[in-house]
ROFI-706561 format. One record per residue (C-alpha): residue number from 0; chain; x, y, z. Coordinates in pm, whole numbers, plus 50000, padded with zeros to 5 digits. Layout:
<nodes>
<node NUM; A; <X; Y; Z>>;
...
</nodes>
This chain:
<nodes>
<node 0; A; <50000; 50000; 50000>>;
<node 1; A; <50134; 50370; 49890>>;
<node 2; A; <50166; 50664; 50135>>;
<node 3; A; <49933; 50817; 49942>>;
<node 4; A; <49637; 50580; 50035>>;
<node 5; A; <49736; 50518; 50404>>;
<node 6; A; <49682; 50913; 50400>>;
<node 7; A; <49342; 50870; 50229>>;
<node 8; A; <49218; 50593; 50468>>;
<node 9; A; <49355; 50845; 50759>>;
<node 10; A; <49137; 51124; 50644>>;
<node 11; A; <48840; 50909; 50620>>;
<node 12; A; <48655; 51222; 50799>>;
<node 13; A; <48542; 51534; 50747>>;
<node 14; A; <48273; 51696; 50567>>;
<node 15; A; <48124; 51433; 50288>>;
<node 16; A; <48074; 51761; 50042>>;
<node 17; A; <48395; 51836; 49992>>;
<node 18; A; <48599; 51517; 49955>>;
<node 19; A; <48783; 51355; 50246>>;
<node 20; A; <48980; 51547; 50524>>;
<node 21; A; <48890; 51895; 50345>>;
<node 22; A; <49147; 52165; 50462>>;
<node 23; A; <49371; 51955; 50663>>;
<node 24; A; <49600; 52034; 50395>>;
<node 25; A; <49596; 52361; 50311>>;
<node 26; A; <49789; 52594; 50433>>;
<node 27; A; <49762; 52930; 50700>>;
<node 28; A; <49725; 53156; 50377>>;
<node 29; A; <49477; 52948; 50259>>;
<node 30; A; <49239; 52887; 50534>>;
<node 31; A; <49258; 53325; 50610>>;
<node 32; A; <49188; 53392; 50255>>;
<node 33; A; <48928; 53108; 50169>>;
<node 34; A; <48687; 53234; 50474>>;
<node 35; A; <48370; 53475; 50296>>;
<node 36; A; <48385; 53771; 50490>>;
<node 37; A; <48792; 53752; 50419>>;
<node 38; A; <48713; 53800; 50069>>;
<node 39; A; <48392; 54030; 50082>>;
<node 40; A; <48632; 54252; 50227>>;
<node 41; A; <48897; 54211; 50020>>;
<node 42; A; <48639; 54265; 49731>>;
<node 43; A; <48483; 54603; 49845>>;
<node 44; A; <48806; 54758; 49853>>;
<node 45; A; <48928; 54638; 49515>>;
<node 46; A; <48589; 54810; 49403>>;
<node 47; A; <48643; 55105; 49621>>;
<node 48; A; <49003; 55161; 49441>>;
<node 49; A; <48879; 55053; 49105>>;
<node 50; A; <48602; 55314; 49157>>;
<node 51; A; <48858; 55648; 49265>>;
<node 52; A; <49118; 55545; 48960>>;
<node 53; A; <48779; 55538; 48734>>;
<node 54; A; <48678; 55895; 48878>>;
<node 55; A; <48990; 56015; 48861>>;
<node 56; A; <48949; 55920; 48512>>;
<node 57; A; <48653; 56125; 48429>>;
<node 58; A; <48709; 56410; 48605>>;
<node 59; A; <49081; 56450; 48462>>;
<node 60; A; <49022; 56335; 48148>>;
<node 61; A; <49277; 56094; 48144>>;
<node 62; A; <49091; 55793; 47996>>;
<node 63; A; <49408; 55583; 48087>>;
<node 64; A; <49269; 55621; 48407>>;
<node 65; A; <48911; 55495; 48349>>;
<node 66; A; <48988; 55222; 48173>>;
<node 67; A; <49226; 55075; 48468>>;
<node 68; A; <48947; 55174; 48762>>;
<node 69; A; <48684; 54970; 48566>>;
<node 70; A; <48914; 54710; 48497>>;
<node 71; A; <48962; 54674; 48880>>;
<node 72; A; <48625; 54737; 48940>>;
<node 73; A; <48564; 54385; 48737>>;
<node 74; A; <48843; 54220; 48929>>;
<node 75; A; <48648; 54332; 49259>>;
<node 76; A; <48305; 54224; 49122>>;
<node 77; A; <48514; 53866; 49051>>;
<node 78; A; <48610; 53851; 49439>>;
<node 79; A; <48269; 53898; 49535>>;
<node 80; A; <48000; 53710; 49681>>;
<node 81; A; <47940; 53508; 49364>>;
<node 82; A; <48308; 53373; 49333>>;
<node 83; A; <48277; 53272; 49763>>;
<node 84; A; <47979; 53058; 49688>>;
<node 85; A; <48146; 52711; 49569>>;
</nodes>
């Protein structure tokens, strides 16, 4: 028998959804930045910076500007609540 399936027969528990012993594995990084409100929050300020380079845009006229705030702005919307429900 391989290491591999003495793990598998170790990690016999955890939550039946997600596969056997779900997030033992992953890492601190990954368990701070996989939680929703993590990410929510992480999302509202990509919008809220996507949303000053965009007015910054407009009101400047530099349209450099507004294309890069609502190219953020979709990178935010991405990160949102959508993208936490797996």
């Amino acid at each position: 028998m391989s290491a591999l399936e003495r793990r598998g027969e170790a990690d016999a528990g955890g939550d039946p959804r997600r596969g056997a012993g779900a997030g033992e594995g992953r890492g601190f990084v990954a368990r701070f930045f996989g939680r929703p409100s993590v990410r929510r929050t992480i999302a509202r300020v990509v919008v809220v910076i996507g949303v000053v380079f965009a007015l910054v845009g407009v009101l400047t006229a530099r349209y450099g500007f507004l294309v890069v705030g609502v190219i953020v702005i979709g990178l935010g919307a991405a990160f949102g609540p959508a993208r936490i429900r797996r």
